[in-house]
C-alpha positions in Angstrom: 0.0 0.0 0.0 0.9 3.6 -1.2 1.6 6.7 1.6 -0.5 9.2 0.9 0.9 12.0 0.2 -1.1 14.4 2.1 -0.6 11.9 4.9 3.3 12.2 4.9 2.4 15.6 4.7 0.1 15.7 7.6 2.8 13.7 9.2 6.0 16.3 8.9 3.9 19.7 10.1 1.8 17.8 12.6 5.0 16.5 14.3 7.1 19.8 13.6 4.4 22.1 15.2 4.4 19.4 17.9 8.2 19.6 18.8 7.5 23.3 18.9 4.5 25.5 18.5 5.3 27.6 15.2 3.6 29.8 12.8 3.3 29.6 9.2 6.0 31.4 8.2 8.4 29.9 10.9 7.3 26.5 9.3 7.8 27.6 5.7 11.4 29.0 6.7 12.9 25.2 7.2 13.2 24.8 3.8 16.0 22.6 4.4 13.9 19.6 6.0 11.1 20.3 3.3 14.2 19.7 0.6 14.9 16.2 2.6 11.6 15.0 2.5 10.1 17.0 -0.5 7.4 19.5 0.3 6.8 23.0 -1.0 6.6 26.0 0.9 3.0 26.3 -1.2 1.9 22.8 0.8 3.0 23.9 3.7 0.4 27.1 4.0 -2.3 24.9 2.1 -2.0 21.8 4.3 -1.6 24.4 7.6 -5.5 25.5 6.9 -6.9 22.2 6.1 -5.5 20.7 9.1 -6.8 24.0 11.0 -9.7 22.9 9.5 -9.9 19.2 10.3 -9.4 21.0 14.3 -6.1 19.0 14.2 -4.5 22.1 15.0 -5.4 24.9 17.2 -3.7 28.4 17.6 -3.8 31.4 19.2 -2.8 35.2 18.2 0.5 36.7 18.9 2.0 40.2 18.7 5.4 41.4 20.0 6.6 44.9 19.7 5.5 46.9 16.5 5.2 43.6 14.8 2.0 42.0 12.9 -0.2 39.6 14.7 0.5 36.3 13.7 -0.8 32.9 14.1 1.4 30.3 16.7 -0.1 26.6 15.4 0.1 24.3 17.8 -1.7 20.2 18.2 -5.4 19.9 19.8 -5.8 16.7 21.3 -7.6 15.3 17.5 -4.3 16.7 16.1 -2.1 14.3 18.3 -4.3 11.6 18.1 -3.5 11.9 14.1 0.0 12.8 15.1 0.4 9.5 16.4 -1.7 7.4 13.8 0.1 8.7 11.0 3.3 7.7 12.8 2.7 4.3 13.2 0.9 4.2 9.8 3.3 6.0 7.5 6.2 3.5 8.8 4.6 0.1 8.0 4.2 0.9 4.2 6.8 0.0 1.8 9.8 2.3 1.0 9.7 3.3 -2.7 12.2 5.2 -4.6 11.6 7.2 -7.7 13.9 8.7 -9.4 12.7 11.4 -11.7 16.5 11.9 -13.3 16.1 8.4 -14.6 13.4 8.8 -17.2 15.7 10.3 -20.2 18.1 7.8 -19.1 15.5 5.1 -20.0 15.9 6.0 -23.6 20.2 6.8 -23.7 20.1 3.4 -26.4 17.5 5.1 -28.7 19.8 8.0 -29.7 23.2 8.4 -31.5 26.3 8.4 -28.7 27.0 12.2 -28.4 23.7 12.8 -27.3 23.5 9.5 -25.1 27.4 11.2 -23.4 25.5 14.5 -23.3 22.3 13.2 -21.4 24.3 11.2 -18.8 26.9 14.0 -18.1 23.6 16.7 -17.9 22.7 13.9 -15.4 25.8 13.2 -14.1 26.4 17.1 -13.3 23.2 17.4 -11.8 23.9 14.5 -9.4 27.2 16.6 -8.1 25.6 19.8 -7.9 22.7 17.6 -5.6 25.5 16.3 -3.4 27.4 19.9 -2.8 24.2 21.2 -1.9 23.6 18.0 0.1 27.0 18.6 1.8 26.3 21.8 2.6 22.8 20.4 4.5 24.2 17.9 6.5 26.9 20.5 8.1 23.9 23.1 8.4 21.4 20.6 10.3 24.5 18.5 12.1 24.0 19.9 15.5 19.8 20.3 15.3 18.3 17.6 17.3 18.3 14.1 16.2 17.3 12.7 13.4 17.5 15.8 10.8 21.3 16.0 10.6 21.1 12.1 9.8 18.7 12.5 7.3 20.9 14.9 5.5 23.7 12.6 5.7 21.4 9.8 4.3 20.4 11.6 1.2 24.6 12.7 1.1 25.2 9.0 1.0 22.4 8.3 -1.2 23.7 11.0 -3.7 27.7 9.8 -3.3 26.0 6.3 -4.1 24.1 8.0 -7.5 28.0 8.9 -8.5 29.6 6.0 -8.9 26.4 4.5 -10.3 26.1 7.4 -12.9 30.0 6.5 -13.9 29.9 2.7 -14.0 26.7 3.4 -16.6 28.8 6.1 -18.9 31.2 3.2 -18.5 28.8 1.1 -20.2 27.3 3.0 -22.3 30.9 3.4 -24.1 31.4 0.3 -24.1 28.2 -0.7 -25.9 29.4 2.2 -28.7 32.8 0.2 -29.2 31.3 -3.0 -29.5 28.6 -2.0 -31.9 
């Protein structure tokens, strides 16, 4: 069975607003973490009122100083009773990785060999330019509380990993072009 989307979604701002009581902007600020498990600062405002809505989050009006009201989100008892079902929930489904990057990949065989070299080194670039930003990540979030620096490190590894993969396939890929 398939997560949900708007259930993993749920999932990350239920349990964020539940480590700490946060407003919308607050939450759409940690772009980071949205980059590690892939949500939009547009989903998180969107998602923020429907949940608001459901009554799985509650907040109250703050103002400090000569600064705009704002609302401070936190969980109502629904919201961590869904907190804690999607928790359970979300981890028993099966892990599924899709990798977008692959499609023109797919069809590297149907096309002469400079554009097949051209199409894995686009790739190939992409994938390094992923893992300095990655880098950069996992020594921004190392000393926030566990697991967020570990996640970055995970999608590092995942994306050092995608490297030599993306090398031994040029590798390949060449040496289909000699033999042919």
């Amino acid at each position: 069975m398939k997560i949900q989307s708007t259930s993993s979604i749920d999932l990350i701002l239920l349990g964020l607003i539940r480590n700490k009581p946060m407003s919308p902007y607050e939450l759409s600020k940690m772009q980071g973490i949205y980059e590690l498990v892939k949500i939009s600062v547009p989903a998180v405002y969107k998602n923020l009122q429907r949940l608001e809505k459901s009554g799985d989050l509650v907040y109250s009006i703050v103002k400090k100083g000569n600064m705009p009201e704002k609302k401070i989100y936190s969980l109502s008892d629904t919201g961590e009773k869904r907190f804690r079902e999607l928790l359970l929930s979300c981890s028993e489904h099966p892990i599924d990785f899709h990798f977008d990057f692959n499609v023109p990949l797919l069809f590297i065989n149907s096309v002469n060999k400079g554009d097949g070299d051209r199409i894995i080194e686009t790739v190939q670039k992409q994938i390094i330019e992923k893992g300095e930003y990655l880098a950069e990540l996992a020594e921004k979030f190392k000393d926030l509380p566990f697991p967020v620096g570990e996640m970055a490190e995970q999608q590092l590894e995942l994306c050092k990993t995608l490297e030599k993969w993306i090398h031994k396939l040029q590798q390949t890929f060449d040496n289909i072009y000699r033999s042919g």
